[in-house]
C-alpha positions as CSV (number, residue, x, y, z in Angstrom):
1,X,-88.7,12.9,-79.3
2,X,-87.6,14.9,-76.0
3,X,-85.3,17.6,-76.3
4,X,-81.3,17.0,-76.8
5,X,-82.1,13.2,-77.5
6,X,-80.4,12.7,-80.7
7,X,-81.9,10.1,-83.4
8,X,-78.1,8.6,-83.6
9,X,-75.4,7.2,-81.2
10,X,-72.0,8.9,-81.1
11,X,-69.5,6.4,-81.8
12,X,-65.3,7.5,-80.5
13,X,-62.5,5.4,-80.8
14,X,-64.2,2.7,-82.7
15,X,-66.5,1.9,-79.2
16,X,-70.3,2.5,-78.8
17,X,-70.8,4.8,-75.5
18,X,-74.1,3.5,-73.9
19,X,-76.1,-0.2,-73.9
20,X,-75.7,-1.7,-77.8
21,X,-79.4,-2.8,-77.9
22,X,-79.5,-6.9,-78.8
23,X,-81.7,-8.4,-81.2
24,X,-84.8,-9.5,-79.6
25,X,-86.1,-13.2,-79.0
26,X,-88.7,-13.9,-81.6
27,X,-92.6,-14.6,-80.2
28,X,-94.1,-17.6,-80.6
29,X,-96.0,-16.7,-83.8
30,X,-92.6,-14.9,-85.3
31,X,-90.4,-17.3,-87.4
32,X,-86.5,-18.0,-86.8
33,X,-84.2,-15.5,-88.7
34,X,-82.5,-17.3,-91.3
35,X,-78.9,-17.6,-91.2
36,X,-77.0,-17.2,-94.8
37,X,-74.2,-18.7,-95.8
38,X,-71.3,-16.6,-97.2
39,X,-72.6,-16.8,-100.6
40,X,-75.8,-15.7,-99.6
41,X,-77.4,-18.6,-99.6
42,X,-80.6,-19.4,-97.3
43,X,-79.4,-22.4,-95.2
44,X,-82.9,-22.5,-94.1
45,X,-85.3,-22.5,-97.2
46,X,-82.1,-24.2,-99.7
47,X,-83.0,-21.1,-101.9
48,X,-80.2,-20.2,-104.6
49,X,-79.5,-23.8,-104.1
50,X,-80.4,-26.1,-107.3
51,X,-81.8,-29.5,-106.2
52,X,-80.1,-32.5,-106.2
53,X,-81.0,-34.8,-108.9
54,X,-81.8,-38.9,-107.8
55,X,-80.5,-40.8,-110.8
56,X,-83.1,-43.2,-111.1
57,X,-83.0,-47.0,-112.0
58,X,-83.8,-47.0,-115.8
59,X,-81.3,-43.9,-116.5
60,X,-78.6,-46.8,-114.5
61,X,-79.9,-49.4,-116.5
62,X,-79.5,-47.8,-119.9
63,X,-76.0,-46.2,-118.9
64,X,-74.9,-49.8,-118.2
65,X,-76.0,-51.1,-121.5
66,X,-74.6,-48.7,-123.6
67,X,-71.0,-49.1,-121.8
68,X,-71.5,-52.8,-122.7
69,X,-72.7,-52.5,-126.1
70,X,-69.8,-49.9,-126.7
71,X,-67.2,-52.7,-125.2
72,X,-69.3,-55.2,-127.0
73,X,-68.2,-53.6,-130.8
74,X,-64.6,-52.4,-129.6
75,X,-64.0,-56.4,-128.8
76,X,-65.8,-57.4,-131.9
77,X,-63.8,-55.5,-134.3
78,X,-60.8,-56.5,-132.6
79,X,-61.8,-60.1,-132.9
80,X,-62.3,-59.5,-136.9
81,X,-59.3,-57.6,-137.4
82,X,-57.0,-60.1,-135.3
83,X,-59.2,-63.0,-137.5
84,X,-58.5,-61.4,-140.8
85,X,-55.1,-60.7,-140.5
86,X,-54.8,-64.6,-139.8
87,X,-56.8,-65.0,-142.8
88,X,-54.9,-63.2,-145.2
89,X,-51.4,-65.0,-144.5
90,X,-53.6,-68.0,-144.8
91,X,-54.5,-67.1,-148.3
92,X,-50.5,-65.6,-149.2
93,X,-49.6,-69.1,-148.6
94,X,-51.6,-71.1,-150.7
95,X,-50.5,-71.3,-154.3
96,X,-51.8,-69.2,-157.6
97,X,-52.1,-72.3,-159.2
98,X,-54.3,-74.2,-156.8
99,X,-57.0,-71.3,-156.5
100,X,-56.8,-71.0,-160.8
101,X,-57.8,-74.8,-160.3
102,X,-61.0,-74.2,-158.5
103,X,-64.9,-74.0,-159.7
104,X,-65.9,-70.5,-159.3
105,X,-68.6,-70.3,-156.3
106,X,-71.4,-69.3,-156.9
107,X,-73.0,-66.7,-154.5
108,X,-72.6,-66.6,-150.7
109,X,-72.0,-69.6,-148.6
110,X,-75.3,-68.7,-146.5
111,X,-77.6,-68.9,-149.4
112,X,-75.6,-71.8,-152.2
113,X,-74.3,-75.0,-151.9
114,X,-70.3,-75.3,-151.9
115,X,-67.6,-78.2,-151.9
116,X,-64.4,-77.5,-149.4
117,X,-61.1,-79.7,-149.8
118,X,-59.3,-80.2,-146.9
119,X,-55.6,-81.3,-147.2
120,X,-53.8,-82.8,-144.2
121,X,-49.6,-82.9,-145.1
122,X,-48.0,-84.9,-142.5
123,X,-44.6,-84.1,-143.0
124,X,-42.2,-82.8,-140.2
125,X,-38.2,-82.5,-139.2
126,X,-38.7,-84.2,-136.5
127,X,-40.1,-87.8,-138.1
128,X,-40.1,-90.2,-141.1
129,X,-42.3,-87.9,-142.7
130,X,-39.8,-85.0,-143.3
131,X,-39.2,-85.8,-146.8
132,X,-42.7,-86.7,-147.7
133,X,-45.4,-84.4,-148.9
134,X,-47.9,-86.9,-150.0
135,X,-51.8,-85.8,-148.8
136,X,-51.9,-87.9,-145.6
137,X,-55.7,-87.2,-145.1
138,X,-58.2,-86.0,-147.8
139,X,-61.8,-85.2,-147.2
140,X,-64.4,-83.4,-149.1
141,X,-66.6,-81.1,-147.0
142,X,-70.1,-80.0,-148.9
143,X,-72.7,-77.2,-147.4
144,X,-76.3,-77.2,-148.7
145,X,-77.6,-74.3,-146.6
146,X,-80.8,-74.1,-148.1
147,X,-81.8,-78.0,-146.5
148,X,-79.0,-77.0,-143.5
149,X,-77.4,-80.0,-144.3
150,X,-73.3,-80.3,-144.1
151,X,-71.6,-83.6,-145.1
152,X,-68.0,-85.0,-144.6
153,X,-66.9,-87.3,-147.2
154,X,-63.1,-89.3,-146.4
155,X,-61.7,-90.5,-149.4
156,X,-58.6,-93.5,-148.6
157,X,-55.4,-92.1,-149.4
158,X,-54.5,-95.7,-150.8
159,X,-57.3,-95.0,-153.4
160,X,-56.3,-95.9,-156.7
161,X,-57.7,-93.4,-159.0
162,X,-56.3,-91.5,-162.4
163,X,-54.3,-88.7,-161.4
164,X,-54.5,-86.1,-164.7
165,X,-51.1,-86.3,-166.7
166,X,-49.8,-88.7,-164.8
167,X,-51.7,-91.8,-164.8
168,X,-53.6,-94.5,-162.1
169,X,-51.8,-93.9,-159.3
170,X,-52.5,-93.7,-155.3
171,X,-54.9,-90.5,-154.7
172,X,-52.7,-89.3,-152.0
173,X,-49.4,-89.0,-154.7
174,X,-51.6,-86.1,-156.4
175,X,-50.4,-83.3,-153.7
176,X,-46.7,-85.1,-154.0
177,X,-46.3,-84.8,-158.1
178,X,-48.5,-81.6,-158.5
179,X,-49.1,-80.0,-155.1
180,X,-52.8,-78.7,-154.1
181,X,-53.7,-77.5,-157.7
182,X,-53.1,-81.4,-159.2
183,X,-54.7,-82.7,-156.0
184,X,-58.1,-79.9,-156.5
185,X,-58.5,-81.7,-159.9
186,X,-57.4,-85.3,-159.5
187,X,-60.2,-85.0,-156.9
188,X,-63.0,-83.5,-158.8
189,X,-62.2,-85.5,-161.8
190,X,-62.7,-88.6,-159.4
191,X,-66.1,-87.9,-158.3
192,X,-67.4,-85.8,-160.2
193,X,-68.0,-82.5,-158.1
194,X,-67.1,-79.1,-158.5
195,X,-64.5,-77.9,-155.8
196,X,-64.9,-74.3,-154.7
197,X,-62.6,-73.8,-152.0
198,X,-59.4,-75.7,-150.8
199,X,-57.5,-75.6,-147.3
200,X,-54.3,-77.0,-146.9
201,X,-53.4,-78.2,-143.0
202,X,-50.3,-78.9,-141.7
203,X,-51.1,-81.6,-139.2
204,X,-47.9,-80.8,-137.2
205,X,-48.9,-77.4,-137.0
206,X,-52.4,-78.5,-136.0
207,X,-51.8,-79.4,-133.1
208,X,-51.0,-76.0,-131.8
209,X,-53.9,-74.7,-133.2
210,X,-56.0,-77.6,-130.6
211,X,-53.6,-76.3,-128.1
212,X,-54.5,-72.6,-128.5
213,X,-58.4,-73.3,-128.1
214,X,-57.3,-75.2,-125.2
215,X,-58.1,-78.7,-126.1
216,X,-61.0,-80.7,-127.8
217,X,-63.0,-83.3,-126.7
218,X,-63.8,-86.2,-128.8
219,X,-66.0,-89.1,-128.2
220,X,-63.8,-92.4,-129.1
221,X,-66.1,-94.8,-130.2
222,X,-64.5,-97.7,-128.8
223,X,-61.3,-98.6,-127.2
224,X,-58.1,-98.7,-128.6
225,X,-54.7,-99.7,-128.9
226,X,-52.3,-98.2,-131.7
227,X,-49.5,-99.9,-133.7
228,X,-46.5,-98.4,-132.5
229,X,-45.6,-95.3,-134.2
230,X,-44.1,-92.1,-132.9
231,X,-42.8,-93.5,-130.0
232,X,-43.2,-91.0,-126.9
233,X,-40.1,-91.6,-125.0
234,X,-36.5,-90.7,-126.3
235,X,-34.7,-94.4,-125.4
236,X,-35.3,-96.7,-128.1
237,X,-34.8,-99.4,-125.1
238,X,-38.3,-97.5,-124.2
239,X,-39.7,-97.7,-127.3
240,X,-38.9,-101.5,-127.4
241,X,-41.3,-102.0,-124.1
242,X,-43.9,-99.7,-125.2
243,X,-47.0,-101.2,-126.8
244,X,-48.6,-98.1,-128.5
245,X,-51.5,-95.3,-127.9
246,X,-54.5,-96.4,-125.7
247,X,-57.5,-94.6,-126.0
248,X,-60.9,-95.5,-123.6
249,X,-64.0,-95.5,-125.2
250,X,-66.2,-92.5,-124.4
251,X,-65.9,-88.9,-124.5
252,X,-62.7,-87.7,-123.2
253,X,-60.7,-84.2,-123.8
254,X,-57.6,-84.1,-125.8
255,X,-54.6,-81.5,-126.2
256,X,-52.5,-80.7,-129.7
257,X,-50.5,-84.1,-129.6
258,X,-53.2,-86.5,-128.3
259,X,-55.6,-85.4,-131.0
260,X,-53.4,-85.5,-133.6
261,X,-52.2,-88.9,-132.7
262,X,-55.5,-90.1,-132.4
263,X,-56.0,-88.6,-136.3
264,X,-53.2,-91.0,-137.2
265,X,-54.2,-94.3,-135.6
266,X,-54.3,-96.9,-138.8
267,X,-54.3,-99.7,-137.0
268,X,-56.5,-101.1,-133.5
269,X,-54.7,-104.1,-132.3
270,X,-58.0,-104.5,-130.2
271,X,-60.1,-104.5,-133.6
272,X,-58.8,-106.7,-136.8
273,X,-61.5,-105.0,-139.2
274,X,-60.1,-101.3,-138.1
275,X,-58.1,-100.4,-140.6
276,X,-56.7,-97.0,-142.4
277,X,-60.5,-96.0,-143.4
278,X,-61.5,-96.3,-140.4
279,X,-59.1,-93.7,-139.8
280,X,-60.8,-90.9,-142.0
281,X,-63.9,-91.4,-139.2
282,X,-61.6,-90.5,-136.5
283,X,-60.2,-87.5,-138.6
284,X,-64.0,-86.0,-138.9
285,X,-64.5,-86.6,-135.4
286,X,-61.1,-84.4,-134.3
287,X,-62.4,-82.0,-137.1
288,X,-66.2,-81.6,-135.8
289,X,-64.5,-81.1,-132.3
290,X,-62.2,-78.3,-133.5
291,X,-64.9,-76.4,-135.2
292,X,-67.2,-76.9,-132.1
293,X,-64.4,-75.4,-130.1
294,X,-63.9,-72.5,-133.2
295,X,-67.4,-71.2,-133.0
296,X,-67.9,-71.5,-128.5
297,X,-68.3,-68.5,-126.6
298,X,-64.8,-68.9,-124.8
299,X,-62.8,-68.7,-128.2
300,X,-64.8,-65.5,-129.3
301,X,-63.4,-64.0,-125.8
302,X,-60.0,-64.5,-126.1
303,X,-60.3,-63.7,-130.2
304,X,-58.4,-60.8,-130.3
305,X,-55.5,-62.2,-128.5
306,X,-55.3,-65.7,-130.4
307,X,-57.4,-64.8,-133.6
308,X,-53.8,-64.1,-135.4
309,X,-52.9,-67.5,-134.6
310,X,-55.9,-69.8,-135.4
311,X,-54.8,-69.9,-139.1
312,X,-51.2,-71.0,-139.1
313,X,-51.5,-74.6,-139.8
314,X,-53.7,-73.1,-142.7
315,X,-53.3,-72.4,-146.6
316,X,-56.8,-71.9,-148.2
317,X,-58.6,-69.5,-150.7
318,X,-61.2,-68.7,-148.3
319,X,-61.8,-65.0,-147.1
320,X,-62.8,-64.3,-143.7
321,X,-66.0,-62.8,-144.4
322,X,-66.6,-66.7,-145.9
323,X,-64.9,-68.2,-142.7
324,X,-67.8,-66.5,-141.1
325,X,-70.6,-68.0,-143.1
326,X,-69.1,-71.3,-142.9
327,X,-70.1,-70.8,-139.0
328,X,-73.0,-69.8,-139.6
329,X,-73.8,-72.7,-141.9
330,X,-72.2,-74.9,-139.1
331,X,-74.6,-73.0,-136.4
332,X,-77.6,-73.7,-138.6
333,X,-77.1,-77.2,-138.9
334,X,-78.8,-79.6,-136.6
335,X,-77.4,-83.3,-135.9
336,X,-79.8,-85.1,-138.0
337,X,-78.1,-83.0,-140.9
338,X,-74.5,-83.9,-140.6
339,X,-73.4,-86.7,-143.1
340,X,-70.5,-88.6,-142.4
341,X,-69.3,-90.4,-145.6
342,X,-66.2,-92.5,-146.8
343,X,-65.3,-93.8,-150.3
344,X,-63.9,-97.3,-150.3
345,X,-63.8,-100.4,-152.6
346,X,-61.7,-103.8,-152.2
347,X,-57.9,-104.3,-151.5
348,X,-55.8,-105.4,-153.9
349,X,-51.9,-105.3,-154.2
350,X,-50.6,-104.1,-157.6
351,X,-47.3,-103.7,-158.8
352,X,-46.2,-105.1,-155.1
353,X,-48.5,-101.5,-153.8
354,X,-51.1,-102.3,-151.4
355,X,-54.2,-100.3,-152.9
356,X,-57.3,-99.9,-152.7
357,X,-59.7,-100.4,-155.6
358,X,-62.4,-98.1,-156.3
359,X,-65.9,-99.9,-156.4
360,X,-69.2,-98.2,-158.2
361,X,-70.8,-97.9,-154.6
362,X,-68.1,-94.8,-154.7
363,X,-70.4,-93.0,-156.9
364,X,-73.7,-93.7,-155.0
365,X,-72.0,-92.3,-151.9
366,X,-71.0,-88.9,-154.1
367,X,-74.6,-88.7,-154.6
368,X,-75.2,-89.4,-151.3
369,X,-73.5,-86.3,-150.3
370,X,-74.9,-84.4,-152.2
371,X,-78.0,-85.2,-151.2
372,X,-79.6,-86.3,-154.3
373,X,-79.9,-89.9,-152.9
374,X,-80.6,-91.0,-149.1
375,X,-78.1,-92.0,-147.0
376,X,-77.0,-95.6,-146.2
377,X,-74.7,-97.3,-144.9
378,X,-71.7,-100.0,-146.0
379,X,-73.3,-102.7,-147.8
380,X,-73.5,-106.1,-145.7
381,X,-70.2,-108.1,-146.8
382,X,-68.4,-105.0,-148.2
383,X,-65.9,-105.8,-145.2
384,X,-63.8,-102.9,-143.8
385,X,-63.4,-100.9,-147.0
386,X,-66.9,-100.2,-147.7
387,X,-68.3,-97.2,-148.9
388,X,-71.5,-95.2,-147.5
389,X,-73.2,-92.5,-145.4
390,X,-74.1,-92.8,-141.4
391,X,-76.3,-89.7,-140.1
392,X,-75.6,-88.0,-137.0
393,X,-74.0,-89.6,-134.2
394,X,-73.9,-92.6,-135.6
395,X,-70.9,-94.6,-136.6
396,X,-69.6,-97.3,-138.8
397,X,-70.1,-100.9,-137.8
């Protein structure tokens, strides 16, 4: 270093006296200098920086299907709880007496045999029928899960049978003198079976039940044209002109009213030999539809929202953990399974009552149903109140 050069600059005032030497271009073998960003990161190398992650396709996959199967049990237990709070009015409204009257089940409904009586009171404030609270529809529904067999078996309400305490009497005047406990054993005493479970529908209240799945469709085995009964217009000029309910023959989808009208037809004016026991076929057909509708995909979706509701018409015994099994049982059993039955016998008229008179084919249907003999249909000759079995889709000729 020459003499009087100093190592330093001599700064005044804040200024640099001289050249301020600039940093020099880098060669062509002398890398970039790297720029930093305020935190001291390299821009250039992304050190200090942690990596960004790719989330890859399986991770998205899984994260999907654990939002579902969370949304999946949330919806579920709001079904159930919705469902069982139906349930249990269901159950408040059915009488002590008439569950003391039934057969103690044995088991679970999945794994043992079990008898169901279903109840339909017609009675309204709105019709004849507000003063009457006769059974209008009896039927006898029996589950053998262990064959996955289910059977329907409509007993005539003009049956003439021995009502206990009471006398021979109509079948139907059980519910009216006794209520569903008299009606539970009039009917066991009658054929014989144990009854484990009874449900009570009010068939004006039924219809809002159809309405709330949103409609059922039936298929109407041939066409038909009612009496004239609960005439749809307000005039009775009208009701003078009107000829009574047609159906078509063929599938076709019904709301509340239509159904339940279609559940009362005694009477085809297009068919002589229909007659009221005919009527217990259409009444399994309307009940098959409803509990095809019950157990579809669409009802379990709007479940929470409606599952409150689906039990009004209702007054039964059964829980809704047995509700549940019943499904299942339905699920598991295939067409060629499912028995439709009726009782039946000859008409008669006694003390000025048109009745009908129980025959002992009655007794080979019973067994019929419960599977202990095969199916068959009405004798030949037994005319329209004869008593048998017709498997699947088939119907009664």
């Amino acid at each position: 270093m020459a003499a009087g050069d100093k190592p330093y600059r001599v700064y005044k005032g804040g200024r640099a006296k001289g050249k301020v030497p600039l940093p020099s271009r880098p060669g062509p073998d002398e890398a970039p200098p790297r720029r930093r960003d305020g935190d001291g990161r390299d821009r250039a190398s992304g050190q200090g920086r942690p990596p960004l992650r790719r989330i890859g396709w399986k991770r998205v996959v899984l994260l999907a299907l654990g939002v579902l199967l969370i949304l999946f049990v949330v919806w579920g237990a709001a079904s159930y709880l919705s469902f069982r709070s139906g349930v249990a009015a269901a159950n408040r409204r059915l009488p002590r007496s008439a569950k003391a009257a039934l057969a103690k089940q044995g088991g679970l409904l999945i794994s043992q045999p079990t008898t169901i009586l279903l109840l339909g009171t017609d009675h309204n404030d709105t019709s004849a029928r507000a003063a009457d609270r006769h059974s209008d529809s009896i039927m006898l529904v029996h589950t053998d899960p262990g064959k996955h067999r289910i059977a329907y078996l409509s007993i005539p309400r003009d049956l003439r049978v021995e009502i206990p305490g009471y006398g021979n009497a109509k079948i139907n005047t059980a519910m009216q003198l006794g209520g569903p406990a008299l009606a539970v054993k009039t009917v066991s005493a009658f054929t014989g079976l144990p009854i484990n479970h009874v449900a009570v529908v009010d068939l004006a209240s039924f219809k809002d039940l159809i309405d709330a799945l949103g409609g059922v469709t039936v298929n109407v085995p041939e066409r038909i044209l009612s009496n004239r009964f609960d005439c749809p217009y307000k005039t009775q000029a009208r009701c003078n002109e009107w000829h009574g309910w047609s159906f078509a023959k063929g599938p076709q989808h019904m709301n509340g009213q239509r159904a339940l009208v279609y559940s009362r037809v005694r009477e085809n004016q297009l068919n002589p030999g229909d007659s009221d026991i005919t009527r217990g076929g259409r009444q399994q057909a309307v009940l098959q539809a409803v509990a095809s509708k019950l157990a579809s995909v669409g009802t379990a979706i709007r479940l929470p929202f409606i599952g409150g509701d689906l039990l009004k018409p209702l007054a039964t015994d059964l829980s809704a953990g047995q509700f549940l099994q019943l499904g299942w049982v339905k699920f598991r059993a295939p067409g060629g399974r499912v028995l439709h039955c009726r009782l039946g016998g000859s008409a008669s008229s006694i003390g000025g009552e048109s009745v009908i008179v129980s025959t002992q084919e009655n007794f080979a249907v019973v067994r019929m149903v419960t599977g202990d003999s095969a199916a068959q249909p009405p004798p030949p000759g037994s005319g329209p109140y004869g008593p048998g079995c017709v498997v699947g889709s088939q119907t009664f000729r």
